[in-house]
N, C-alpha and C positions, 0 to 999 in steps of 0.2 A: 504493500500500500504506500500512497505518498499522502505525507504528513505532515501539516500544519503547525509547528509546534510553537505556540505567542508564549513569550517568558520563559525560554530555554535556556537563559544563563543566568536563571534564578534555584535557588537552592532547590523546591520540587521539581523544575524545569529539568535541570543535568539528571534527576533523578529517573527521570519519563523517557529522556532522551537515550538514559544508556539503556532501559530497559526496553523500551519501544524501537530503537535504534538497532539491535540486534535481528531482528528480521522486520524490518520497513527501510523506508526511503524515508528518512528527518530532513525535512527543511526546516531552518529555524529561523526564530522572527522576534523582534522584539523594538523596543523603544529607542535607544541607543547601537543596535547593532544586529549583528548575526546574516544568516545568507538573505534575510531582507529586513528591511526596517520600517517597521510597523506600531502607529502611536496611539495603541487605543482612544484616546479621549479625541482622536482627530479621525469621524469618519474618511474625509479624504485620504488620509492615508491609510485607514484600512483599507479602501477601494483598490489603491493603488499599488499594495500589497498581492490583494490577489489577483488582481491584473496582471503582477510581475509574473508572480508564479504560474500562474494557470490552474486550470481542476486540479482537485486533491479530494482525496479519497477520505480524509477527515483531519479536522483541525481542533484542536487540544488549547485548551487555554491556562498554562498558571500562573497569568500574569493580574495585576489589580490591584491599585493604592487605597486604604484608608486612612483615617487621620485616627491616630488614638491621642486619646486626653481626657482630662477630668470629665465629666459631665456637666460640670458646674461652669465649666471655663469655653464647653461646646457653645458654638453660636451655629447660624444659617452656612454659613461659609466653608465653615468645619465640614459640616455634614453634607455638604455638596462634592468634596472632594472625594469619598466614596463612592458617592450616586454618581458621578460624570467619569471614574475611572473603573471601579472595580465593579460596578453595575451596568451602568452603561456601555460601558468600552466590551464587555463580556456581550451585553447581548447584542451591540452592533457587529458585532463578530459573528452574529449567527444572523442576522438582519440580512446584512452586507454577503458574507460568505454562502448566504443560501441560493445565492445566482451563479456560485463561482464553483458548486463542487460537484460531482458525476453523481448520479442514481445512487439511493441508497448510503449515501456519506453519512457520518457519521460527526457531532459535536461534543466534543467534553466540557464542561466549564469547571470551575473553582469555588465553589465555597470555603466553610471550616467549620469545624468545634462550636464556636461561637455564636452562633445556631440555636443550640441549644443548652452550651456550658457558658454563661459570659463570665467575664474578669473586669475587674477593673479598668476603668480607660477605653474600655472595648464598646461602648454603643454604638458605634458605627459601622466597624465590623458585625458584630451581629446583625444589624439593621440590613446590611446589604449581602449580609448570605442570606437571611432569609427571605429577602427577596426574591436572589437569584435562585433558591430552589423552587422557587413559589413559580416563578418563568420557566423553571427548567419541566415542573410535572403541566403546566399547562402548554407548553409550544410542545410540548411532546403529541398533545392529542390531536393537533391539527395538523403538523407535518406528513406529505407524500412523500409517492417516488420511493418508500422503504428509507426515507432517511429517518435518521436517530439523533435524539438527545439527552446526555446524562448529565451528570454534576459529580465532581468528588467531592467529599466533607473531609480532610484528612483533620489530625490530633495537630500539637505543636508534635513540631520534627525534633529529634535526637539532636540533628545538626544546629537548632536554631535557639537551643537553650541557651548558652552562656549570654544572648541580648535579651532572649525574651523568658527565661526561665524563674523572674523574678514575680513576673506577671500568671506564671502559670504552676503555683507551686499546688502541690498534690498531684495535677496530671502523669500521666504515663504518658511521657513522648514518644514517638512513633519515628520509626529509621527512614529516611526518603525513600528508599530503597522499597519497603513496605508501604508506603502511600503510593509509590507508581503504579504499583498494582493494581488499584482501583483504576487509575486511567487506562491500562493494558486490557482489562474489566471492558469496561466500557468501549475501546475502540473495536477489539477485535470481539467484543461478547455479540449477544442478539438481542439486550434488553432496550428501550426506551424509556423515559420519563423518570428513570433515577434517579437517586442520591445515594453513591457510596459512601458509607460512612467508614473510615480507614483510623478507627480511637484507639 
């Protein structure tokens, strides 16, 4: 298969890439770099992205900004910064990529934990996973053509404790390695309307 992969040189990103990477075709994609560059919060350059590349067989997403901080110190602006990146940029990617991918393709997107564990500092991340699964079980019901859409929810990662492990004390972190799986789930499985949960 050739594959989409938005947020490939992000810590779940190399985790997807080397696991997915072993039997597909990884194109990778991101903000900053990779074999295309690709700015979620800037439909045009989603567009322009998959124009580069052409059809692809499914596109993977773990890329998406929230803003953590107090709740007390959240304003309007705050909380747009996850709506216009980690929310919206995720579903313009399946808006936008649903012209650009062959029969039957396939979408992953990104949640977390936060969902339904919050932490401190975290309403906005919560707020915008549970959006984006809330998108991910309804665009599932209307999708043709055999195409598919899931979500992963992974835990915090192994890898990502020493910044954010102060934030997430009691959790059992989860190895990336073990969160790619749900994507691997997902790309090559047969379900729709998903959410892995990988805690």
């Amino acid at each position: 298969m050739k594959i989409l992969l938005v947020g490939a040189s992000g810590t779940i990103g190399q985790a997807v890439a080397a696991e997915l990477g072993a039997r597909h075709d990884i194109i990778t994609a991101g903000r900053s770099g990779g074999d295309v560059v690709l700015d979620m919060t800037d439909a045009a350059s989603i567009k322009a992205a998959f124009e580069k590349v052409g059809a692809v067989d499914a596109v993977v997403s773990t890329a998406g900004g929230v803003k953590f901080a107090d709740f007390w110190e959240m304003e309007d602006a705050d909380y747009r910064i996850g709506l216009d990146d980690k929310l919206m940029g995720q579903v313009n990617l399946v808006l936008i990529g649903r012209h650009h991918v062959v029969p039957k393709a396939s979408f992953t997107l990104t949640t977390g934990i936060l969902t339904h564990d919050p932490i401190r500092y975290g309403s906005s991340a919560s707020m915008v996973n549970g959006a984006l699964e809330a998108f991910t079980r309804a665009a599932a019901t209307e999708f043709g053509n055999g195409m598919r859409i899931n979500a992963v929810s992974p835990g915090v990662l192994v890898e990502s404790m020493e910044g954010y492990g102060p934030y997430f004390r009691g959790h059992q972190p989860v190895p990336g390695a073990r969160a790619a799986l749900g994507y691997a789930k997902s790309v090559e499985g047969l379900q729709t309307g998903q959410v892995f949960e990988i805690f």
